[in-house]
N, C-alpha and C positions, 0 to 999 in steps of 0.2 A: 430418464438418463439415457445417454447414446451407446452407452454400453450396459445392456440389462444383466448380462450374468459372464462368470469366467470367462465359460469359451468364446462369449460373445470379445472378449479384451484380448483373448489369446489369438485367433483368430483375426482381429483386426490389421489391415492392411496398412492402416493411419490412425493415429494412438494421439487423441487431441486432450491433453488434461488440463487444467485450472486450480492453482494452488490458493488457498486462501485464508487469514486468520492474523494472530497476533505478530506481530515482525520481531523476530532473534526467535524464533521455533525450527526453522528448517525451510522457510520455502525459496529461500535465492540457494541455499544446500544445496536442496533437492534438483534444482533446475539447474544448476552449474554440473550434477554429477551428471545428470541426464543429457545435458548439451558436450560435455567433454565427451562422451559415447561417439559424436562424430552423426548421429541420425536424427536430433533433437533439435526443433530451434525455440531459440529461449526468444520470448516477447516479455519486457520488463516493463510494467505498465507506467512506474515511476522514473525512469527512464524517457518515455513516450511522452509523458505528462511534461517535463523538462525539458525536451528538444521541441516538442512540436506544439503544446497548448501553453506552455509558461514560458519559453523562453524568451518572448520581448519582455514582459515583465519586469523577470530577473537583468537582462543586461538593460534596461531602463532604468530597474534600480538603483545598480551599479554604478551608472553615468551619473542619475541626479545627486550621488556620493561624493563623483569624483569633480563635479561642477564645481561644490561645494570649495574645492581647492583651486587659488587664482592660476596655478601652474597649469592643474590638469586641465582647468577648465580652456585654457587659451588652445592648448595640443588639439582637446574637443572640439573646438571649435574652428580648427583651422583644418580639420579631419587630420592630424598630424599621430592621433596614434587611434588605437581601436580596441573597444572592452567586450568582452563578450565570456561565459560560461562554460568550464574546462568540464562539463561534465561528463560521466561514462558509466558503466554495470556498478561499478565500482567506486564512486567517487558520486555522489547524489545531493553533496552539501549545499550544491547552490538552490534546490527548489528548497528545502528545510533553511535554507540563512533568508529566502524571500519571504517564507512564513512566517517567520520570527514568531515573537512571544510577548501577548500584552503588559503593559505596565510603565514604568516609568523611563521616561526617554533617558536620563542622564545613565539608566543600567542598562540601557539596549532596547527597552522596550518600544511599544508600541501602539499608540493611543488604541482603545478598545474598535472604532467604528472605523478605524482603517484594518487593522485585525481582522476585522470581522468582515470586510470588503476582498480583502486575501484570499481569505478562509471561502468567500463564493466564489471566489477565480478556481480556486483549489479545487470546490467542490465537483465544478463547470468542468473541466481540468480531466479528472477522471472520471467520470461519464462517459465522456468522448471520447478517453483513452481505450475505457472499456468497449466501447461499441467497436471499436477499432478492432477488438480481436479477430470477427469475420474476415476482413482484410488480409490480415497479417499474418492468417492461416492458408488464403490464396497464393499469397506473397512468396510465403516459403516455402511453398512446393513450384509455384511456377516456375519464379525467379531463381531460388536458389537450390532444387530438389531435396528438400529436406522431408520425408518420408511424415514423420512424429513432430508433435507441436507442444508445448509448453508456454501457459499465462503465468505471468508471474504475478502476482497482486499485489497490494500495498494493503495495509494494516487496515485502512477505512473505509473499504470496502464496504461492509457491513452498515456504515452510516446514510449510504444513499442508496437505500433500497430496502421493500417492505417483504421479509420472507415468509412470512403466515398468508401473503396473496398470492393465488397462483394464477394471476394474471400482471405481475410487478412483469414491466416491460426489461427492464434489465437483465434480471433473472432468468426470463424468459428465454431473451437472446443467447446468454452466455451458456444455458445448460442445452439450448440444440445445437452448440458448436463444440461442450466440451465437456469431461467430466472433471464437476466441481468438485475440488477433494480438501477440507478442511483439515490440517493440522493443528491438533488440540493439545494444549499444553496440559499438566495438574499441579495440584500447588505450589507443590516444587518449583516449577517454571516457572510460574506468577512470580513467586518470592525472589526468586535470580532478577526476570524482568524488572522490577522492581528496585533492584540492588544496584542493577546496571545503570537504569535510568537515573536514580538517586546521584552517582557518579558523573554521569552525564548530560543530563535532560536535554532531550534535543524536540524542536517544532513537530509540534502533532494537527493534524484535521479533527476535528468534530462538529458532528450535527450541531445545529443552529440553537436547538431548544437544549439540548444536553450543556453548551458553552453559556449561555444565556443563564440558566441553571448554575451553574459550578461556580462562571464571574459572580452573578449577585450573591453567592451564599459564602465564599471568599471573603468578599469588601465586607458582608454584615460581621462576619465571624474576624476579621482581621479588625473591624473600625476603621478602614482607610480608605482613602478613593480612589479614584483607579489609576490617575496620576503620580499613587504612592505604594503602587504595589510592584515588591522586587520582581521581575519577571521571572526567573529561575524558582524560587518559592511557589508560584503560582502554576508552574506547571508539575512541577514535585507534588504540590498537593492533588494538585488532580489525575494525576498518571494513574493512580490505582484507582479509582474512582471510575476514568475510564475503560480500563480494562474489567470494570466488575459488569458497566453499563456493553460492552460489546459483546462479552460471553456471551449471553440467551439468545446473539440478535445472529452471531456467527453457527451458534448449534441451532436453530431454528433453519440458517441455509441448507446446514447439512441434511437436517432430518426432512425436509422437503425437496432438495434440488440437488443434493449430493453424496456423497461418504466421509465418514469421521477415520482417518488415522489419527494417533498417537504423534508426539514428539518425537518420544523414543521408539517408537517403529521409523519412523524418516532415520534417525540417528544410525538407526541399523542397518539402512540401507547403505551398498558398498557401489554397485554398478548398476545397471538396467537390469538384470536378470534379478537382483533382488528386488527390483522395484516391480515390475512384472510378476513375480511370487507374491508379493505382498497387496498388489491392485486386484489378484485372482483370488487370494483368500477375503479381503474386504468384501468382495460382491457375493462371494458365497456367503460368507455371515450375514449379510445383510440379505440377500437371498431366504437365506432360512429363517431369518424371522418374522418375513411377511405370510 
């Protein structure tokens, strides 16, 4: 880690951290409270992913939507108006509406091998987003003098990349640039998660063999094909499934590339000074138990 002990983080002149883990725990929190400080710059990787590696895609999609309409499509084609993706920190709908959700077209869905053609854009997507963090930590001290750096990660992290190697090239990159800090949820959160999602289901990333997995054992356990499966059901069922399959793969980052806080330690944090107390006692714990 680049920060081995306390004073090594207290001490530090440039405070480069890495949030990572399940999404509704705390890490766009944590990095809004620490970028409002006025010394922090947030890099939102699903943001990055959406402006610079997905955005043709999405406004593609858009367009062969509104083709689909003889109105739109004449304006289109006269270049008479222009479609393109309002996205922002805050507002992320368009890369999750271009993911969509397999199953049947007349629900919204999406035949499985375009799904699944998505899902390697996505994959590709964040890679490159992530490798991007060296950059963006140049970036923000050059360009903008931002002192302290903040990655903000997205939920699936954990799916492209091998955390028992310590030689996974990713890993590798991201922990000489920053300290990888896992916010870990307990049951509690799982169950909220869970409740939330039920309410809302929205497009998720997954590994290739875990999707491959979940569809076929779905259709067996439903009887239906895949052309008849509601898409909204199909991600309800697997939302907790996926959350069971990322736990070990997310505490395996930490206990190799980085540190474990709590939820409710993030929740507790108020400003930078709490957050700075609470990075100094983590690496003394973890200090002490090596």
């Amino acid at each position: 880690m680049i920060y081995g002990s306390a004073s090594d983080w207290r001490n530090a002149a440039r405070k480069k951290v890495l949030f990572f883990g399940m999404s509704g725990l705390g890490k766009t929190y944590m990095s809004n409270t620490l970028r409002d400080s006025g010394d922090w710059f947030h890099y939102s990787i699903d943001y990055r992913i959406g402006t610079r590696y997905m955005g043709e895609y999405i406004t593609d999609n858009a367009k062969a939507e509104a083709m689909k309409v003889p109105f739109l499509r004449d304006l289109l084609m006269s270049d008479s108006i222009y479609i393109g993706s309002n996205i922002s920190f805050d507002n992320l709908t368009p890369v999750a509406a271009y993911l969509g959700k397999p199953g049947n077209p007349a629900l919204g869905g999406l035949e499985i091998e375009e799904y699944r053609r998505r899902q390697e854009q996505f994959r590709m997507a964040e890679i490159h987003a992530l490798l991007d963090t060296d950059y963006f930590i140049d970036r923000a001290q050059r360009l903008y003098g931002y002192p302290h750096f903040i990655c903000d990660t997205g939920g699936s992290i954990c799916e492209w990349v091998s955390p028992e190697d310590p030689k996974d090239p990713l890993l590798s990159e991201l922990s000489k640039q920053t300290l990888m800090i896992w916010i870990r949820g307990d049951a509690a959160h799982t169950e909220k998660l869970v409740r939330r999602f039920d309410r809302a289901p929205k497009p998720m990333s997954y590994q290739p063999e875990f999707l491959t997995r979940v569809w076929d054992a779905y259709l067996s356990e439903q009887g239906c094909s895949g052309d008849q499966v509601d898409p909204n059901a199909f991600i309800r069922w697997t939302y907790a499934q996926a959350l069971a399959h990322r736990q070990p793969r997310y505490e395996a980052m930490a206990r190799n590339w980085g540190l474990t806080i709590t939820a409710d330690e993030i929740g507790a944090v108020r400003d930078t000074s709490d957050f700075d107390e609470l990075i100094e006692r983590t690496l003394e714990a973890r200090a002490n138990r090596t």
